[in-house]
VOZA-772567 format. One record per atom (N, C-alpha, C, O): residue in three letters; x, y, z; atom name. Coordinates in Angstrom, 2 decimals. Each point is the difference from the previous one (the first is absolute). Layout:
R  type       px       py       pz  atom
R   ala        X        Y        Z    CA
...
! end
This chain:
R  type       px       py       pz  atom
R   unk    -7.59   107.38    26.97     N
R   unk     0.15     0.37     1.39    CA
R   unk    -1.19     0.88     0.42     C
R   unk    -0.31     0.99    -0.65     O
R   unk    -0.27    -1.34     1.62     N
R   unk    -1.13     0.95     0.59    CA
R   unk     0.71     1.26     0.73     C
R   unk     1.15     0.04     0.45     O
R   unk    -2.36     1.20    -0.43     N
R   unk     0.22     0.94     0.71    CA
R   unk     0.10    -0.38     1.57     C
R   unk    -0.18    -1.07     0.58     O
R   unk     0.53     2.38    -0.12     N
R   unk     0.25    -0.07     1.39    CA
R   unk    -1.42     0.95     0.32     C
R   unk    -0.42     1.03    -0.54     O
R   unk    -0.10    -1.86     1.65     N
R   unk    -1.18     0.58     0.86    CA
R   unk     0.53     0.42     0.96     C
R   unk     0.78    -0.57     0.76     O
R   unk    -1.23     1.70    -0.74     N
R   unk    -0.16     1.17     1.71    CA
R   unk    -1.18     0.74     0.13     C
R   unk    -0.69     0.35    -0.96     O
R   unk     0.33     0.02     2.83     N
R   unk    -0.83     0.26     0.30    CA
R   unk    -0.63     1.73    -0.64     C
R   unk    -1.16     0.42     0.05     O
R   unk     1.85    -0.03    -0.36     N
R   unk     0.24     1.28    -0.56    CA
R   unk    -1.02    -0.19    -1.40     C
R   unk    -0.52     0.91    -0.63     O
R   unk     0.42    -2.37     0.36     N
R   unk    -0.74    -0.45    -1.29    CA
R   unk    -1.69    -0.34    -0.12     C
R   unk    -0.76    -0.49    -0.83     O
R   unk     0.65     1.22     2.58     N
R   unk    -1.25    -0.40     0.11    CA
R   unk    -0.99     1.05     0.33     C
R   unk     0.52     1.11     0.08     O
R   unk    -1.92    -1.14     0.17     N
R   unk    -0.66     1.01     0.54    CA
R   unk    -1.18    -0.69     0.67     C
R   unk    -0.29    -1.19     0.02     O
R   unk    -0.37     2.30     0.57     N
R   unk    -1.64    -0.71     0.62    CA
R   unk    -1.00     0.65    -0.72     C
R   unk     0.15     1.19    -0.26     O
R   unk    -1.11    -1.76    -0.09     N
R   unk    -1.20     0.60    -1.31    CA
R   unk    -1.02    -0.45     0.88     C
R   unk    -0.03    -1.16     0.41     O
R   unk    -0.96     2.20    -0.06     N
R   unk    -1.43    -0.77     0.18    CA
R   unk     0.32    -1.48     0.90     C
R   unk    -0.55    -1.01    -0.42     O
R   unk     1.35     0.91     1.52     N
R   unk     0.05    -1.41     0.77    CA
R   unk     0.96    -0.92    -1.01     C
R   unk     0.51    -0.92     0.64     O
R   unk    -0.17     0.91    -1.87     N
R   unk     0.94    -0.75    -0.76    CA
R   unk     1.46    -0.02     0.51     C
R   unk     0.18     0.55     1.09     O
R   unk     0.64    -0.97    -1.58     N
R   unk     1.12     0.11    -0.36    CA
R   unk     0.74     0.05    -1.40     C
R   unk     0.17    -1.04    -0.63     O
R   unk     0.07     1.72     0.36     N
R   unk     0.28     0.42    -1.83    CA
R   unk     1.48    -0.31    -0.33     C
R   unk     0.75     0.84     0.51     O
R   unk    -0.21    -1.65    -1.09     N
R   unk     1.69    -0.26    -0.75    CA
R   unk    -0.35     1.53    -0.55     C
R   unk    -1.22     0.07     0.12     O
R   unk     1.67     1.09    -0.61     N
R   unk    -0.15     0.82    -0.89    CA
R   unk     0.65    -0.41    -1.61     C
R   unk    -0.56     0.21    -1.07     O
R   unk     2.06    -0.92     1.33     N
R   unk     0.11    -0.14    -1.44    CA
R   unk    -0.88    -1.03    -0.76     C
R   unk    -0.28     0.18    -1.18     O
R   unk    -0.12    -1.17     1.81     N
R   unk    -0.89    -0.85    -0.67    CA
R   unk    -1.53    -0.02     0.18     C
R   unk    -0.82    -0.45    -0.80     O
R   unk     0.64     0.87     1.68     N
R   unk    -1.43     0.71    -0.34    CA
R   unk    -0.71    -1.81     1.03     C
R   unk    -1.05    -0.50    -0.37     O
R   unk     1.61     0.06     1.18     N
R   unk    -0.40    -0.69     0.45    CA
R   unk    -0.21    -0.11     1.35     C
R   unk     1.00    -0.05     0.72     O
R   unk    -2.69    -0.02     0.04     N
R   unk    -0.78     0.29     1.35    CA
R   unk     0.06    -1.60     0.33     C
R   unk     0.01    -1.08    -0.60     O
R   unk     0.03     1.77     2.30     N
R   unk    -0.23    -1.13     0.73    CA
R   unk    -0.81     0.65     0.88     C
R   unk     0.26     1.06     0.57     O
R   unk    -1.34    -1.78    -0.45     N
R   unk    -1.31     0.74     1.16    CA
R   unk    -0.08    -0.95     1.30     C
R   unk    -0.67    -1.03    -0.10     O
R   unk     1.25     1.31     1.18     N
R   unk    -0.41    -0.60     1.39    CA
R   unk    -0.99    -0.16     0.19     C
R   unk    -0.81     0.86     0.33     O
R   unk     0.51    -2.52    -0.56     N
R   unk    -2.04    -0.22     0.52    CA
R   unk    -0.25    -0.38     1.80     C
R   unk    -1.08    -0.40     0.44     O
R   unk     2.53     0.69     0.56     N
R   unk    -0.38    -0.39     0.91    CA
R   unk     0.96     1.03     0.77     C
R   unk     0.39     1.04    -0.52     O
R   unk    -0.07    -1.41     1.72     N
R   unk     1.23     0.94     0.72    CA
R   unk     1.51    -0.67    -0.37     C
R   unk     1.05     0.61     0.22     O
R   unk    -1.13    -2.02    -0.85     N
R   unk     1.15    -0.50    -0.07    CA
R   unk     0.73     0.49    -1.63     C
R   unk    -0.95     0.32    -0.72     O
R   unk     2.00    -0.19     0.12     N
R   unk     0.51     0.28    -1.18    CA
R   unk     0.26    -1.25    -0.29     C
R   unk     0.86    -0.13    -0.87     O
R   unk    -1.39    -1.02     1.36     N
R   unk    -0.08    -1.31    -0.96    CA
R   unk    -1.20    -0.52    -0.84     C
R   unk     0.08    -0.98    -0.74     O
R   unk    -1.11     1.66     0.91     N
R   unk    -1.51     0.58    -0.26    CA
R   unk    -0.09     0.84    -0.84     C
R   unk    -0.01     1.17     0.39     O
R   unk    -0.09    -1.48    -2.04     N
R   unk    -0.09     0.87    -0.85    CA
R   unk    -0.58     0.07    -1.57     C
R   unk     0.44    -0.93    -0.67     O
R   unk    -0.87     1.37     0.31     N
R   unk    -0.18    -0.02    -1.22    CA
R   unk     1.02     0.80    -0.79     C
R   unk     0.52     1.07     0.29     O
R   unk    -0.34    -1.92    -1.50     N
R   unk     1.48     0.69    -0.64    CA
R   unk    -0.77     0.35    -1.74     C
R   unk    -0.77    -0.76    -0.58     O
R   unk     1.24     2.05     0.08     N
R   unk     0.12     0.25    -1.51    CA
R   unk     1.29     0.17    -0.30     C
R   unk     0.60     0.92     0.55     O
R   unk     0.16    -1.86    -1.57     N
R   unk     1.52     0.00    -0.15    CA
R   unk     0.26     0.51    -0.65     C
R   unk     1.15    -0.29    -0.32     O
R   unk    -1.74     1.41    -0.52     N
R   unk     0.31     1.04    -0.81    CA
R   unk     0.80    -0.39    -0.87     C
R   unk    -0.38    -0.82    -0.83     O
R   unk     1.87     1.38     0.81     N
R   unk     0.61    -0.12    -1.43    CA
R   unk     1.28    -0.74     1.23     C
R   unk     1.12     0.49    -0.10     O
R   unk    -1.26    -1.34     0.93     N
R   unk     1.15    -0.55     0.62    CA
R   unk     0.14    -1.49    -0.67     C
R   unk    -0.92    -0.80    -0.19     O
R   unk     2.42     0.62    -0.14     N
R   unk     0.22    -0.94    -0.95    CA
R   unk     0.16     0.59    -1.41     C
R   unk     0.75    -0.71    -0.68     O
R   unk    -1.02     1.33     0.30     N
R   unk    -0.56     0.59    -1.52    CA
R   unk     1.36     1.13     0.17     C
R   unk     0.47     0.37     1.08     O
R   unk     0.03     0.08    -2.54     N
R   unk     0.72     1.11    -0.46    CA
R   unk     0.09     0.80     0.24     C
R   unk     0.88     0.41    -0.75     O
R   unk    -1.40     1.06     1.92     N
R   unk    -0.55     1.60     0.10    CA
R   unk     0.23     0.90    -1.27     C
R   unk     0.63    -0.42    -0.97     O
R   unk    -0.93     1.12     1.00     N
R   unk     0.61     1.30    -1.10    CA
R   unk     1.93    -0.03     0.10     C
R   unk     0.86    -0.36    -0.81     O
R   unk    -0.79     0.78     1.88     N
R   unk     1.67     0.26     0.58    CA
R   unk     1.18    -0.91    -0.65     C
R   unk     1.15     0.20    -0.40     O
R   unk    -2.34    -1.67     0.54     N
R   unk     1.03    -1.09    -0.21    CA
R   unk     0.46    -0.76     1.16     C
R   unk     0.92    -0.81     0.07     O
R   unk    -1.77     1.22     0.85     N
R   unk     0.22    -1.22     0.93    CA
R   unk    -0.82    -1.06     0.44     C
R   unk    -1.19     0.18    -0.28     O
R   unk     1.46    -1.40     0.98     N
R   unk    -1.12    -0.82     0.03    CA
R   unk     0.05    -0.50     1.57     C
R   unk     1.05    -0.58     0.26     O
R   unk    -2.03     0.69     0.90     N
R   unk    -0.08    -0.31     1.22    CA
R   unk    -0.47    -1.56    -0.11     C
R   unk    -0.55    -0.56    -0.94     O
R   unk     0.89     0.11     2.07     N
R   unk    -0.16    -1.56     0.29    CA
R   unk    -0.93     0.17     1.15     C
R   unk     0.12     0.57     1.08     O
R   unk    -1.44    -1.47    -1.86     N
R   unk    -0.73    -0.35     1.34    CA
R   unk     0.37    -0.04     1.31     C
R   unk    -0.29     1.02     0.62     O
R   unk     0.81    -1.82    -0.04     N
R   unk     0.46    -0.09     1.31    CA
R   unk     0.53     0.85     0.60     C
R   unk    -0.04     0.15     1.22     O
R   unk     0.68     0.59    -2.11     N
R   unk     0.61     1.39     0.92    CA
R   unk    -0.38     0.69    -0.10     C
R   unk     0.69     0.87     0.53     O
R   unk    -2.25    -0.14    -1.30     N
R   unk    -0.96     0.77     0.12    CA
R   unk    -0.50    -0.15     1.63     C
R   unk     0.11     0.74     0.98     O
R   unk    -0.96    -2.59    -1.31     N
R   unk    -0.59     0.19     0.89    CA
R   unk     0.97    -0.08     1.60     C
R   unk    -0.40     0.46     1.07     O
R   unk     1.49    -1.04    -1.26     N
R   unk     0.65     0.24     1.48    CA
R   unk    -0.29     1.39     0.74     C
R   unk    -0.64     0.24     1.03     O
R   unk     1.29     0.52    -1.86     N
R   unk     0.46     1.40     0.01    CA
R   unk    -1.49     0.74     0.19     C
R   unk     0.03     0.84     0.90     O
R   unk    -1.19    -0.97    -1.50     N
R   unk    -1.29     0.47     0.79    CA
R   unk    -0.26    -0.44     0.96     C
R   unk    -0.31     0.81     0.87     O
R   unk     0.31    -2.10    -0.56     N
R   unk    -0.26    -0.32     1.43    CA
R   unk     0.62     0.89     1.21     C
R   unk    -0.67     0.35     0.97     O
R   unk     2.03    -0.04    -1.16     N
R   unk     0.94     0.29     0.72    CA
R   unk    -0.81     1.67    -0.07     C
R   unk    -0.58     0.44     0.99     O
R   unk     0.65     0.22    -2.09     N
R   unk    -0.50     0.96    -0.14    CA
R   unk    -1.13     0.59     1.07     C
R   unk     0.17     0.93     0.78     O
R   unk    -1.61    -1.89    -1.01     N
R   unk    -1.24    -0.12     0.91    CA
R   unk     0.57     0.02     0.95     C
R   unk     0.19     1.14     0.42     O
R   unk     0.24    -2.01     0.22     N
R   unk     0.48     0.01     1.53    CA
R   unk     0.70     0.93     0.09     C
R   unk     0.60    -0.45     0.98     O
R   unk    -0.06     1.54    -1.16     N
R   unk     0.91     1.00     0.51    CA
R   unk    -1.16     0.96    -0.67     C
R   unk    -0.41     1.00     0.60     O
R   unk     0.19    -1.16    -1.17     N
R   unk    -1.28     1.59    -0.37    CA
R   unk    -1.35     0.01     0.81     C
R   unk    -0.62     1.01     0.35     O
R   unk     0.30    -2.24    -0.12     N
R   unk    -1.07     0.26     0.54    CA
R   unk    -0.14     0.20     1.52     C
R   unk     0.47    -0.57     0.99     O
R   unk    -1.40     1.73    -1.23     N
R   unk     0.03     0.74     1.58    CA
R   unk    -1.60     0.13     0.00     C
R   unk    -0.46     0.72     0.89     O
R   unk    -0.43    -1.30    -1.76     N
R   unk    -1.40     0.13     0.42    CA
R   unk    -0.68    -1.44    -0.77     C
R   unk     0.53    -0.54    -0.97     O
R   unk    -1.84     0.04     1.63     N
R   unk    -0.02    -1.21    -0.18    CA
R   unk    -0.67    -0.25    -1.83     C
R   unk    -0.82     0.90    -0.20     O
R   unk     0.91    -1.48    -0.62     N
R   unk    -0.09    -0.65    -1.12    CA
R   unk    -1.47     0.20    -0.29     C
R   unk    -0.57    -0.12     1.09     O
R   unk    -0.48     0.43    -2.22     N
R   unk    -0.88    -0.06    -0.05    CA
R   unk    -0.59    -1.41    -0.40     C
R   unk     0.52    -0.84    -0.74     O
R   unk    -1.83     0.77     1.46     N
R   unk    -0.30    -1.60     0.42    CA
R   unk    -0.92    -0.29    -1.42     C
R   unk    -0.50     0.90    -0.68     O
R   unk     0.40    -2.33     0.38     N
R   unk    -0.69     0.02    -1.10    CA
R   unk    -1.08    -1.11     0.36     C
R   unk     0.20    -1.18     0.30     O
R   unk    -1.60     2.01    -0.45     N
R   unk    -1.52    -0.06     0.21    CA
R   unk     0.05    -1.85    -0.11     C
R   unk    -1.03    -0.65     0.11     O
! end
């Protein structure tokens, strides 16, 4: 059974978006949160804790995240 994702599970780094338990960024390359480059860190995989997140509901749950956090525009990439 996968963990449960919440927004509470996330942060903003340097323009990223950070899972904190899995250590996995999603960087907005445009104004849209469908525009991204992804590092999937330890999602899918075991954590220390013993739990294991499911792709899809990482990335749902950041998307959702971005759009409600972001209040300034995305840094653009050269």
């Amino acid at each position: 059974m996968y963990a449960h994702v919440a927004a509470d599970q996330f942060s903003r780094v340097e323009g990223s978006v950070v899972h904190l338990p899995t250590g996995a960024e999603f960087t907005p390359v445009s104004k849209s949160a469908e525009s991204i480059t992804v590092w999937t860190g330890a999602i899918e995989r075991v954590i220390a804790d013993g739990r294991v997140f499911k792709y899809d509901d990482v990335l749902r749950a950041m998307r959702s995240y971005w759009l409600m956090s972001s209040t300034e525009a995305p840094a653009k990439v050269a």
